[in-house]
C-alpha positions in Angstrom: 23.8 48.9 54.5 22.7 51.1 51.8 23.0 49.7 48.4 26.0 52.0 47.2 27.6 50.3 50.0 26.0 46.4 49.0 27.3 47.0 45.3 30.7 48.3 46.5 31.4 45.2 48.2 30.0 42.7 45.3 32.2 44.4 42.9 35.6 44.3 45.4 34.6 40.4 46.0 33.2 38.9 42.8 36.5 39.1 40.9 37.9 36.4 43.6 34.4 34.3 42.6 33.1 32.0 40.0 29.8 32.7 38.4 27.8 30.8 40.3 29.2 32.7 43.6 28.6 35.5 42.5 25.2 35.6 41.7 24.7 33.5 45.3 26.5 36.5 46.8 24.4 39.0 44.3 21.5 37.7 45.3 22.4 37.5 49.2 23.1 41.1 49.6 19.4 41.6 48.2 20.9 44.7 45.9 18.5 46.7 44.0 18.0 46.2 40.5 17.3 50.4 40.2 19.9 51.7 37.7 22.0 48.8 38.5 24.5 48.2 35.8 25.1 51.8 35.6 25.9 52.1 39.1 28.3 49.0 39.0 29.9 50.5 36.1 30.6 53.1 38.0 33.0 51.0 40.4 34.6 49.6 37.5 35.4 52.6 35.7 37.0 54.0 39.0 39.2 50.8 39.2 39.9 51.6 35.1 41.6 54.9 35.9 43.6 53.6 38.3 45.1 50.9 36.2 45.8 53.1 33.7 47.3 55.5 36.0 49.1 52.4 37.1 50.4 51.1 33.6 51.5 55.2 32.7 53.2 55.4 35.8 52.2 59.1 36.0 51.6 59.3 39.4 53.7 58.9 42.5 50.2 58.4 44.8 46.9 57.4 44.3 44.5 57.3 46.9 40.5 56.1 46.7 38.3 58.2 48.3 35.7 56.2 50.5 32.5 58.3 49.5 30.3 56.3 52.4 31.4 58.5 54.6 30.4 61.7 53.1 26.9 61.6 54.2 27.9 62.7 57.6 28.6 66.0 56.7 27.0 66.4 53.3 30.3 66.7 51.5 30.1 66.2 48.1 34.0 64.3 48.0 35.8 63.5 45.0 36.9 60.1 43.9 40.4 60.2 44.0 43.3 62.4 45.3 46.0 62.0 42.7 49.8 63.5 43.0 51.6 63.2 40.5 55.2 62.5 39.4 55.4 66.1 38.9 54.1 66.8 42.5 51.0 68.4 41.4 48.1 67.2 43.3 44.7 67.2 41.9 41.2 65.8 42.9 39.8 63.4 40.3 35.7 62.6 39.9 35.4 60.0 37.3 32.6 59.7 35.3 31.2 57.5 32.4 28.4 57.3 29.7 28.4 54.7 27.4 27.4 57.4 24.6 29.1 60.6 23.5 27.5 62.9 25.9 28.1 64.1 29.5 26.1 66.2 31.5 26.2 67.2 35.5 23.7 69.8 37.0 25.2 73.4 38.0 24.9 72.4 41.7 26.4 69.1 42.3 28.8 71.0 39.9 29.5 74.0 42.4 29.3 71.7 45.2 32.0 69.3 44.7 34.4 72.8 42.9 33.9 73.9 46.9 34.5 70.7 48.3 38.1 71.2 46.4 39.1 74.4 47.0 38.0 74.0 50.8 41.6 71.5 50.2 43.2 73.9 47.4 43.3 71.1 44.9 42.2 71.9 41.5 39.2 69.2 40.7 39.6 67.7 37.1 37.1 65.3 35.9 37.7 61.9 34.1 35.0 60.9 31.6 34.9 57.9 30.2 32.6 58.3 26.8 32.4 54.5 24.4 36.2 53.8 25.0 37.3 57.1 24.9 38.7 58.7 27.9 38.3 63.0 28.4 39.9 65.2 31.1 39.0 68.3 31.9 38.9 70.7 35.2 36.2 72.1 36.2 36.7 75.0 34.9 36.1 74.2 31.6 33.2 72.1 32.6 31.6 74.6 34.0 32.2 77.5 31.1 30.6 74.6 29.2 27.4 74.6 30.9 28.2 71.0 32.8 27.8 69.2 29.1 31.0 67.5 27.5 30.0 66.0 24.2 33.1 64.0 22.8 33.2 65.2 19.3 33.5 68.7 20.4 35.5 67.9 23.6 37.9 65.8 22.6 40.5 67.9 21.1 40.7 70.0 24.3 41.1 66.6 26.7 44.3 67.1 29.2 44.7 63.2 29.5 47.5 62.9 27.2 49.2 66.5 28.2 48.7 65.3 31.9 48.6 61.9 31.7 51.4 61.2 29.6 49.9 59.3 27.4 50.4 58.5 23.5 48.0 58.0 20.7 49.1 55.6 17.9 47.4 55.8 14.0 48.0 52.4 12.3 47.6 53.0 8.4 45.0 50.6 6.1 46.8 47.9 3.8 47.7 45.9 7.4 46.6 42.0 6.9 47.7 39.1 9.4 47.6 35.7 8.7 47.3 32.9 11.6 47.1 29.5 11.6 45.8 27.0 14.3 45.7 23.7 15.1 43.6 21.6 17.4 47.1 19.2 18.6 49.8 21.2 18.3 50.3 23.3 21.7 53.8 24.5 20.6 52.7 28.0 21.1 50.7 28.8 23.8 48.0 31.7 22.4 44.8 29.6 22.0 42.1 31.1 20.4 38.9 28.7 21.3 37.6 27.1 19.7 39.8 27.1 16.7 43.2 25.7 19.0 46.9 27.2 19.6 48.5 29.3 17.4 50.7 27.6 14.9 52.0 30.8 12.7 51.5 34.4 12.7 52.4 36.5 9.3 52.0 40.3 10.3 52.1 42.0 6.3 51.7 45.6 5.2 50.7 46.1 1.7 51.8 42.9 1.2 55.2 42.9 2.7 55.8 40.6 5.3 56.9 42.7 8.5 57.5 40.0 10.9 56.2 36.1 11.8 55.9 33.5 14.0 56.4 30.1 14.5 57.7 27.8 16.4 61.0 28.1 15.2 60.8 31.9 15.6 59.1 33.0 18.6 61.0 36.2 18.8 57.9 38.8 17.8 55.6 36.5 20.2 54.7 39.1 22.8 54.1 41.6 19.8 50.8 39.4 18.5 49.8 40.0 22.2 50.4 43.9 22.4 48.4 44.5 19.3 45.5 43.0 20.9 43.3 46.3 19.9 44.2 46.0 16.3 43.3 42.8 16.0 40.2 43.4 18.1 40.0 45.9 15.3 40.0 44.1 12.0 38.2 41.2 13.6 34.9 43.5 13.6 35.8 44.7 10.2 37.4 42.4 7.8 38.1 38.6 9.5 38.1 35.4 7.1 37.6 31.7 8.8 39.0 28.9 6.7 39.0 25.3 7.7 42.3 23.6 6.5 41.2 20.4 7.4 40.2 18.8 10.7 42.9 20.1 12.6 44.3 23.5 11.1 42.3 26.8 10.5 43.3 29.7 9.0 42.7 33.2 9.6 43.3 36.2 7.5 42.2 39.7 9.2 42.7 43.1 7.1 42.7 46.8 8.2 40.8 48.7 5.7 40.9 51.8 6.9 43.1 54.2 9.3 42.7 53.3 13.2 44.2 55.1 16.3 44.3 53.9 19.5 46.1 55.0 22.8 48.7 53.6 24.6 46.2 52.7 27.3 43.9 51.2 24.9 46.7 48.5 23.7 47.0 47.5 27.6 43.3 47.1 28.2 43.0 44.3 25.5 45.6 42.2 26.4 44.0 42.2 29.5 40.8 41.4 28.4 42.4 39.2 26.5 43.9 36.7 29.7 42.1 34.5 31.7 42.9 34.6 35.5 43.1 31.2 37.5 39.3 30.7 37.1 39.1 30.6 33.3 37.4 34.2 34.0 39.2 37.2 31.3 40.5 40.0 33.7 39.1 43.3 33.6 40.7 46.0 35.5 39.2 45.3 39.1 40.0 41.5 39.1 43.8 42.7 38.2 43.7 45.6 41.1 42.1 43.3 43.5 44.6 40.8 42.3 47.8 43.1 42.6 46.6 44.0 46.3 46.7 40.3 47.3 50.3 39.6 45.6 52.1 42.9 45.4 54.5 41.0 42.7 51.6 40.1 40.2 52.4 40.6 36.7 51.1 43.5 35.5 50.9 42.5 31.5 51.1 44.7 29.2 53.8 47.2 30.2 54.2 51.1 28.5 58.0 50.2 27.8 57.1 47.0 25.8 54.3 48.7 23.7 56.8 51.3 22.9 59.6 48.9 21.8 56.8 47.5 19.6 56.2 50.4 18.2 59.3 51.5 17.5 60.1 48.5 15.6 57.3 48.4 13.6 58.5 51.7 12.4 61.7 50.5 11.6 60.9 47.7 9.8 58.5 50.1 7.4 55.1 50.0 9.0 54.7 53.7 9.0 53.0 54.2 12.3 51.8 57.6 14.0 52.5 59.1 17.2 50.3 62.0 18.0 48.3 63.4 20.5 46.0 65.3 18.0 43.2 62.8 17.0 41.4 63.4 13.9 37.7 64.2 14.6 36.9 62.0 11.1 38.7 59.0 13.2 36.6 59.1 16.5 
């Protein structure tokens, strides 16, 4: 077994294992530490895309393309055959750099073009650069010379046009206040170790939006959809105050303009949820999860994060749809 093949399997298994399990099973499978967390973020990515897919319900199938195969003939196969809901079918290679840059030589380039216009799909790749997605055909990969730099690129991606996706900009001046306790367990959104929420004021320059408590739980499922913005101004402006033994209060602030895409909101409240091994779900342990129980909740769901956002509006947060990022906000 070759160790494409040993790293496959660990990354389709470990999701159903604790920690401990999984490095026995890791260190089992006696897989090579060469380029390794590269190569398993490979596997991940893949399974990224296809929840995303999933949550923009763009496409009627999806199907993975076993690449362990390929050596037979010397085919240089794509990742996924993708038809969308407006029957066009496309061959996708994904891709990912944890920096801004992408590069693929001129021949694995021309090789895998032929290997889709032997089928008469157009190939588009799916980059994943920091947190940003990018898609492009090949086309315009290889009038760029095989490089995609995200600055540059980004205003030219076909995710959203293809995709369907939307692209939010949240305006400075937003500040949330939460408070938790250690006993009460009214609400169930813990955030260790400080307890479960108690009350949630959402404010924008200094008028209250909406809150929470637990005599007004209406708004609770927006706290969880705005996952990324409180992700956000954690890393930016968070305050910790101790109330006393039992309560703490938090006060997070936006200070400055932040976009995220509609995709972006769903992967956080993800990573947000623990699975039934006190584990936080990424998108593998949810695909492997949703192949087991074909009714598993898929969290956050397009619809909801659009009602969200609609309301926000409504109630004055003036919010930004757009598919045209600023280059000043990437």
């Amino acid at each position: 077994m070759s160790d494409v093949e040993k790293l496959k399997l660990y990354n389709d298994i470990s999701s159903y294992l604790k920690e401990e399990d999984r490095n026995d099973l890791f260190n089992k499978l006696q897989i090579s530490q060469n380029n390794l967390p590269s190569r398993l973020r490979g596997f991940q990515v893949e399974d990224e895309l296809v929840m995303i897919l999933d949550y923009l319900k763009c496409a009627q199938h999806i199907v993975l393309l076993d690449e362990s195969s390929s050596f037979l003939t010397g085919s240089y196969q794509c990742d996924l055959l993708v038809q969308l809901k407006n029957n066009t079918k496309i061959f996708l290679e994904v891709k990912s750099k944890e920096d801004f840059y992408y590069k693929i030589s001129g021949g694995n380039l021309d090789n895998r073009i032929s290997f889709a216009n032997d089928f008469g799909f157009p190939l588009l790749f799916a980059i994943k650069l920091n947190r940003f997605w990018i898609l492009v055909n090949s086309d315009y990969l290889k009038n760029n010379n095989g490089k995609i730099n995200l600055e540059k690129d980004f205003e030219n991606s076909l995710f959203s046009s293809m995709f369907g996706s939307e692209t939010f900009v949240f305006p400075k001046g937003i500040k949330v206040v939460s408070v938790y306790s250690k006993t009460d367990s009214t609400i169930e959104i813990q955030f260790p170790p400080h307890g479960n929420l108690v009350s949630y004021e959402f404010y924008f320059n200094d008028n209250l939006i909406f809150e929470i408590n637990a005599d007004n739980t209406k708004y609770l499922f927006y706290s969880t959809g705005l996952e990324i913005l409180h992700d956000k101004m954690a890393k930016s402006n968070m305050e910790i105050n101790r109330l006393d033994d039992d309560k703490t209060k938090i006060v997070e602030q936006l200070e400055a303009n932040f976009f995220f895409n509609d995709y972006d909101a769903f992967l956080a409240t993800l990573n947000h949820t623990l699975d039934h091994k006190n584990d936080r779900y990424n998108c593998t342990s949810l695909f492997n999860n949703i192949l087991e129980d074909k009714s598993k909740k898929r969290f956050l769901q397009k619809e909801n994060l659009s009602h969200i956002m609609n309301d926000l509006k409504k109630k004055g947060l003036p919010i930004v749809k757009t598919t045209i990022v600023p280059k000043n906000l990437l």
